[in-house]
N, C-alpha and C positions, 0 to 999 in steps of 0.2 A: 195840572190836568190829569183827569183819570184815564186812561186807554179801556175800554172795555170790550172793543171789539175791531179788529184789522183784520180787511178780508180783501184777496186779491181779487182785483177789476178787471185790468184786461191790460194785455201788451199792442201797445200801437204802432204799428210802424211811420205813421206822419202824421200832422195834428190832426187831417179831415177824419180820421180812424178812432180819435181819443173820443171819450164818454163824452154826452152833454154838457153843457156848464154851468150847470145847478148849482152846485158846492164848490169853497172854496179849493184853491189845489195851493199846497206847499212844493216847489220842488228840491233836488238834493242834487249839485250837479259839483264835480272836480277834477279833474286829472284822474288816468287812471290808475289806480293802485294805491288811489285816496284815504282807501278804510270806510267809503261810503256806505255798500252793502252792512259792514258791519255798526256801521251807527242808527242805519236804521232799523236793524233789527232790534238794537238797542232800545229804542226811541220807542216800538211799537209792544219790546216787551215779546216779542216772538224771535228764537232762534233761526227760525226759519224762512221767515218772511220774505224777505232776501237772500237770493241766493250768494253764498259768500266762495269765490271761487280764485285761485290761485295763478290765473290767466290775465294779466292786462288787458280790459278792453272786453271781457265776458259779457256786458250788456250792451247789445246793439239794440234794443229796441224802448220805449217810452214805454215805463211800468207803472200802472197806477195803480193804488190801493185806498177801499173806503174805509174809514177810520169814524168807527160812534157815530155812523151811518151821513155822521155831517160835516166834515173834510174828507179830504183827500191827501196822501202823500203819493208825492213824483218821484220815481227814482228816475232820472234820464241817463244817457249812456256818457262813458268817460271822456274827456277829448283828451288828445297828444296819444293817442296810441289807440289801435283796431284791428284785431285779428280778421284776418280776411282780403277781397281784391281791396286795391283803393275804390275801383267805380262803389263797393257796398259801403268802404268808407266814408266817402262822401257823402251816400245816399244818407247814413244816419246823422252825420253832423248839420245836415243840412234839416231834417227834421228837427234837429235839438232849438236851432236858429229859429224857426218857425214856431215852433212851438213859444218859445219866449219873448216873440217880436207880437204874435198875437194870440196867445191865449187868455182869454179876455176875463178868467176867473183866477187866473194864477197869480196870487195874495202875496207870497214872498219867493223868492229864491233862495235856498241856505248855499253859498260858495264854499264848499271844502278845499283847504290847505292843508300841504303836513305838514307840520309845527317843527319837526327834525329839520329841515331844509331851508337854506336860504332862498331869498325868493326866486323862483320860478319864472321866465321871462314869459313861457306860457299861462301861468297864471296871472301874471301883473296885466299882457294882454287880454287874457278873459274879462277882466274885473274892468279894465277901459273899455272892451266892447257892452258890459254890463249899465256903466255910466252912460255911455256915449248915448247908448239906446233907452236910457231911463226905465230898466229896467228895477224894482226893487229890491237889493237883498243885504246881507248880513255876512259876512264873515266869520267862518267856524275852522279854528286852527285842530287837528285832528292827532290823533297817536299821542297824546303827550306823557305817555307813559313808557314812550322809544327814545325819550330825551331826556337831558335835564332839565329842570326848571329854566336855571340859568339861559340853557341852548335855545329854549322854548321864547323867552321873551326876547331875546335876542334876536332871532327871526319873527318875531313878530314887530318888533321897533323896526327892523331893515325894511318889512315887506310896507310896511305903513309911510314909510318914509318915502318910500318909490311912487305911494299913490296920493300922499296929504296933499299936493297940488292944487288934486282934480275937486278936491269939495272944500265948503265951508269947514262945514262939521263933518268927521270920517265916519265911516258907516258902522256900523253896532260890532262890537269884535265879543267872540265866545272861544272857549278853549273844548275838548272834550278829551275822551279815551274809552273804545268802546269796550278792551280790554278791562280796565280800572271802574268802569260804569260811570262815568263819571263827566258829567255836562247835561245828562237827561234831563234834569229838573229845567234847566236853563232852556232852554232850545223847544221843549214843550212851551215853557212860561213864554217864547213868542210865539206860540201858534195860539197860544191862548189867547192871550192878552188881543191879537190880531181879530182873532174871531169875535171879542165879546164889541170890540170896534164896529167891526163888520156887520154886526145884529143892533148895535146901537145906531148908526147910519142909514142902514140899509131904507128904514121908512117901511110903511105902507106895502103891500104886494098889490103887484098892478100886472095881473094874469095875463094883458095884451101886449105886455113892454117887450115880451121874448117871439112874438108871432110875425114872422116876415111879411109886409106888405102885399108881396107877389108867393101865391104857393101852388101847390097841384090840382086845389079842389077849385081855385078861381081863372087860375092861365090855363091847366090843362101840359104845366112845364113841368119839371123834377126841377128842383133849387138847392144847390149842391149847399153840402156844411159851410162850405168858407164863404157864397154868398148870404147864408142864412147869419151870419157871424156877423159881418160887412154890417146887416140890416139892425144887431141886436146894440143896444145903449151899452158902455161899459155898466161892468156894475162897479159898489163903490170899493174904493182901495182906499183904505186911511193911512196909505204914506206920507 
């Protein structure tokens, strides 16, 4: 996949805030101090994209960015750590939850881990609350250029072992290192591959499938996002 153009959307603080759901959305979510800001700058080909900051926990709010005017990437905010009270704590974990329980355009989730560490009890939980709620994502082991090869599969045999239980088949495993550049091709080639699904599915445009029932120009109501949401068809996921 070519990048030709990444441009920042808007920061949301809950999902009734985030953009329309036109396009699909990728999001990028791990622990904080995952390396994520820096893979997605990677990913989009812009240093800057992301801010990459030295604070655990530096993204409290839901970042979206349009990408080739026809995705989207997510940066969501990190869990297990939050600078600030706990009540603002909360407030953004509890968007992060929202957001992935119903955003009804969001096509994968990338899971970051770091590839240095053995598993994570906060991570192996992420990834059951990921399953539990059928949510879609991928597994993306991160920094592997902080280890050794050896130490890298290693924790990644142990983290897979914790979770081979819960599925048939285990979910898609990537390696990266945003230092070494190295996983880009990979990690594009699912959004791609996702997307040419997506356009092959998708069918027919049907202009009235996204118009809620009940609106302002026939009640005389305001119909908030999340009821307007409620009213709209999924669209298609080819997981």
């Amino acid at each position: 996949m070519n990048i030709s153009s990444a441009i920042f959307d808007c920061s949301a603080p809950d999902l009734d805030s985030c953009p329309d759901e036109s396009l699909p959305e990728f999001a990028f979510v791990g622990r904080s101090n995952v390396g994520k800001s820096s893979l997605l700058n990677l990913l989009s080909g812009k240093l800057d994209l992301a801010r990459v900051s030295p604070t655990p926990g530096f993204t409290k709010l839901i970042n979206i960015f349009t990408v080739n005017r026809t995705w989207r990437l997510v940066d969501l905010p990190g869990y297990g750590f939050a600078a600030g009270a706990r009540k603002a704590k909360f407030k953004f974990n509890h968007a992060v939850d929202d957001y992935l329980q119903h955003r009804t355009n969001l096509s994968c989730v990338f899971a970051l881990l770091d590839s240095g560490l053995s598993p994570q009890e906060i991570d192996v939980k992420f990834v059951a609350w990921l399953t539990r709620n059928s949510v879609p994502f991928v597994l993306v082991f991160t920094k592997t250029d902080k280890a050794t090869p050896a130490t890298v599969q290693a924790n990644i045999a142990a983290f897979t072992a914790r979770i081979s239980g819960w599925f048939e088949k285990l979910p898609v495993i990537f390696t990266c290192s945003a230092m070494a550049k190295q996983g880009r091709e990979e990690l594009l080639g699912v959004i791609d591959e996702t997307m040419t699904a997506i356009q092959a599915e998708s069918g027919p445009a049907q202009p009235d499938a996204l118009t809620p029932p009940e609106d302002l120009a026939t009640t005389g109501q305001q119909v908030s996002p999340r009821m307007a949401r409620k009213n709209r068809p999924d669209l298609v996921r080819p997981w």
